[in-house]
N, C-alpha and C positions, 0 to 999 in steps of 0.2 A: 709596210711595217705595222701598221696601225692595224691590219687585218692580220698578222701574226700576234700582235698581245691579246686582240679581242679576243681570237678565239679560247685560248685557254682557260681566259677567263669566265666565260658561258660554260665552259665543258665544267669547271671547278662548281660555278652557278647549281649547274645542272643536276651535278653530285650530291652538292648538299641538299636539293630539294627532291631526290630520289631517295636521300638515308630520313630525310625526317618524313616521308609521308611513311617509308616501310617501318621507321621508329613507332609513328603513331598506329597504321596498322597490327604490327605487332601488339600493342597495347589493349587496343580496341579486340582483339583475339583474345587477349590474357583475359581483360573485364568478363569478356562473354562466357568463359569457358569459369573464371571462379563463381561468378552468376548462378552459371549450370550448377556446380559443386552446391553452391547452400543451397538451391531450391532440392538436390537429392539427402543432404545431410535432415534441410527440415521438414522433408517427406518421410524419411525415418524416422524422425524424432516426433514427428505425430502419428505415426503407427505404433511405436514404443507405448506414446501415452495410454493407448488401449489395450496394453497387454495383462493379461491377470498375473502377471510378478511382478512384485512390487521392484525387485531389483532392475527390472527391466524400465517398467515404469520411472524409476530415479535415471535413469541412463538417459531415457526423453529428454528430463526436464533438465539435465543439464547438460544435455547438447543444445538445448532450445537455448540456455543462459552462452552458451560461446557461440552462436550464431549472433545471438543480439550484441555480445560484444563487437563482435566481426563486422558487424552490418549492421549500421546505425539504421537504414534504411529500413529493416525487417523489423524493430524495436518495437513499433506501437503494434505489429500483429503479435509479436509472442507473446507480451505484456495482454493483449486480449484472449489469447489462447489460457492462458499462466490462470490468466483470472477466471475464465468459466472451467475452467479443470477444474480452481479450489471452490469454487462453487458449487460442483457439480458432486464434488468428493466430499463436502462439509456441511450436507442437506440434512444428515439423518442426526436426531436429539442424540446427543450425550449425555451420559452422568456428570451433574457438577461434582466434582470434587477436586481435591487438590492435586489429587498422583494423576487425573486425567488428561492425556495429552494427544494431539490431533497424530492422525498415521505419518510415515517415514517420507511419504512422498507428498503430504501435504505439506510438513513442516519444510521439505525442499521446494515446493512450488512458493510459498510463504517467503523464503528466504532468496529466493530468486525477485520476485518483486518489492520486497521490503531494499534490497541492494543494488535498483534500476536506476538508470538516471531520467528524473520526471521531467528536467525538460526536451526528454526524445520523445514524450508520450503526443500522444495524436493532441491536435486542440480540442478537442468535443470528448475525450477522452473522461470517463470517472467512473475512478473503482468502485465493480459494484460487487460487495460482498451482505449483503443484504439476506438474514435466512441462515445466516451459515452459524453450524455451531464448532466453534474452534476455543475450548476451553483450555489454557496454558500456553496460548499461541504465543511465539515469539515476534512481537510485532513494533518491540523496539528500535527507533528513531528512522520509521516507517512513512514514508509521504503519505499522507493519508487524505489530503485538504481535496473538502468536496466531495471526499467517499461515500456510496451510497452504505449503511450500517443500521439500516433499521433493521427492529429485530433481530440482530445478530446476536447470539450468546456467547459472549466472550468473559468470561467469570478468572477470575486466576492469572488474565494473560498481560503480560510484558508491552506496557503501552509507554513506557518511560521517552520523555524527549520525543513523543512519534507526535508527528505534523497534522490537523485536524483540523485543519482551520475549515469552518462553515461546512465541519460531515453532518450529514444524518445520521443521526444516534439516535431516533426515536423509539423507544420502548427496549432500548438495547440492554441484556443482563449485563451488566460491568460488576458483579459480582468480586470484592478482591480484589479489581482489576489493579495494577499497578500504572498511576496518571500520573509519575511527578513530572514536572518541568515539561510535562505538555503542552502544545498549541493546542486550544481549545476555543480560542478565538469565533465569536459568531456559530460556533456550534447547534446543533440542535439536541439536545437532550430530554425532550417530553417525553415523561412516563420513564425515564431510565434508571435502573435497580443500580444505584451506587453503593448499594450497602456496603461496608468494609475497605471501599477501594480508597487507593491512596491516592489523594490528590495537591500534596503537598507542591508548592511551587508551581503548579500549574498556573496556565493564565485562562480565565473563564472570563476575559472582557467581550461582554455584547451575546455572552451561552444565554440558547433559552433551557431552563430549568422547569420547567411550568410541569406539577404533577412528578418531577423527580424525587427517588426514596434517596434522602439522604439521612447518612451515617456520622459523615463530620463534614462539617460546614466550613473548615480551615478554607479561608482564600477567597472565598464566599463576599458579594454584597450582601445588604440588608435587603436588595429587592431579590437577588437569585434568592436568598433563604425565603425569603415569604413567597415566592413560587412554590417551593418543594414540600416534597411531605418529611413532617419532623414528628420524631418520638421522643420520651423521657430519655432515650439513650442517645440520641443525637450531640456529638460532642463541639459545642458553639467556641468559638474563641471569643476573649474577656469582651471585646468590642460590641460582642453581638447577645452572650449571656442578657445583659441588664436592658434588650431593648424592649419595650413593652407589646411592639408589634409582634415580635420572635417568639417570646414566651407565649403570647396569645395563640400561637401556630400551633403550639406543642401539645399536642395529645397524649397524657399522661396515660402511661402502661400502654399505648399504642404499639405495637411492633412491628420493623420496616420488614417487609419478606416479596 
């Protein structure tokens, strides 16, 4: 009797641990075979990137952006791919001006990594757009902290609320740029052309300034301002007008350029 209930119950046993290894099997197929799919989707999508149309080229860059959705895994290479593209594509001088704006596939590789999520980025990871001239860049509320940006000319561009905590911004044109309610945080900005840019509500606690062309000093210590270079056009707020150190800075008919 007792060998009549045992058995059914082994064969029952037995069942379920023949549906869960084929359960897992099957699965273990499924992974490998969507595996296969991205690595063919982002073997296309970096043959696209070299293609001389630029329509083709936007079709790269954003299959690379729904791969990275897809695949948390692949994240910190597209995000490296993303970035030597716009580096590669934002080498050559532009004209400053206002109507100037980076090409159609830059501002797509730009808006692919400005809407990444930075805590999938590698740890040793930091964006380096260094060199690059991207005048009108849309590079608002941009993780930016720790980007390498020296020398970059970004004159005109859309920096509002973008994250910067401790970049290199050394000798970077900000020309215009638009800096309100930025992290600027331990920045670096030696030698950096602020002429005209707005940097209202920014936070500049612990920037170095040292040799920056400032325009307006709003939000400014008394020691960022005596870093920077000041002209008669230099617009002080009341706190810093009447400092004697400040006015002593100021080189009358000086122009910031």
């Amino acid at each position: 009797m007792a060998t009549a209930t045992l058995v059914p119950g082994l064969a029952a046993a037995g069942a379920l641990l023949f549906t869960a290894i084929s359960v897992q099997q099957a699965q273990d197929n499924l992974n490998v075979t969507q595996q296969g799919q991205i690595t063919d989707r982002y073997n296309d999508a970096i043959t696209n990137l070299g293609s001389e149309s630029e329509d083709v080229r936007l079709g790269g860059i954003y299959a690379l952006q729904r791969i990275m959705n897809d695949s948390p895994r692949d994240h910190p290479h597209i995000v490296s791919v993303l970035v030597a593209y716009t580096r590669g594509h934002a080498s050559e001088p532009m004209p400053i001006r206002a109507d100037t704006r980076p090409a159609n596939d830059l501002r797509a590789a730009l808006g692919v990594l400005r809407d990444r999520e930075p805590d999938l980025d590698s740890t040793r990871f930091r964006l380096d757009l260094a060199n690059t001239f991207l005048p009108n860049a849309d590079l608002q509320r941009m993780p930016l902290d720790k980007a390498d940006l020296h020398k970059a000319a970004l004159p005109y561009a859309n920096l509002e609320s973008a994250s910067l905590n401790s970049a290199n911004l050394t000798d970077a044109k900000l020309l215009f740029a638009i800096l309100k309610h930025a992290d600027l945080r331990g920045a670096i900005l030696t030698r950096a052309n602020l002429t005209g840019a707005d940097m209202a509500d920014a936070d500049l606690s612990g920037a170095d300034l040292r040799g920056a062309y400032l325009l307006d000093a709003s939000g400014l210590t008394v020691e960022q301002v005596l870093q920077g270079k000041l002209s008669a056009d230099t617009r002080l707020p009341p706190d810093l007008v009447s400092d004697p150190r400040v006015r002593a800075r100021i080189k009358p008919g000086a122009p910031l350029h």
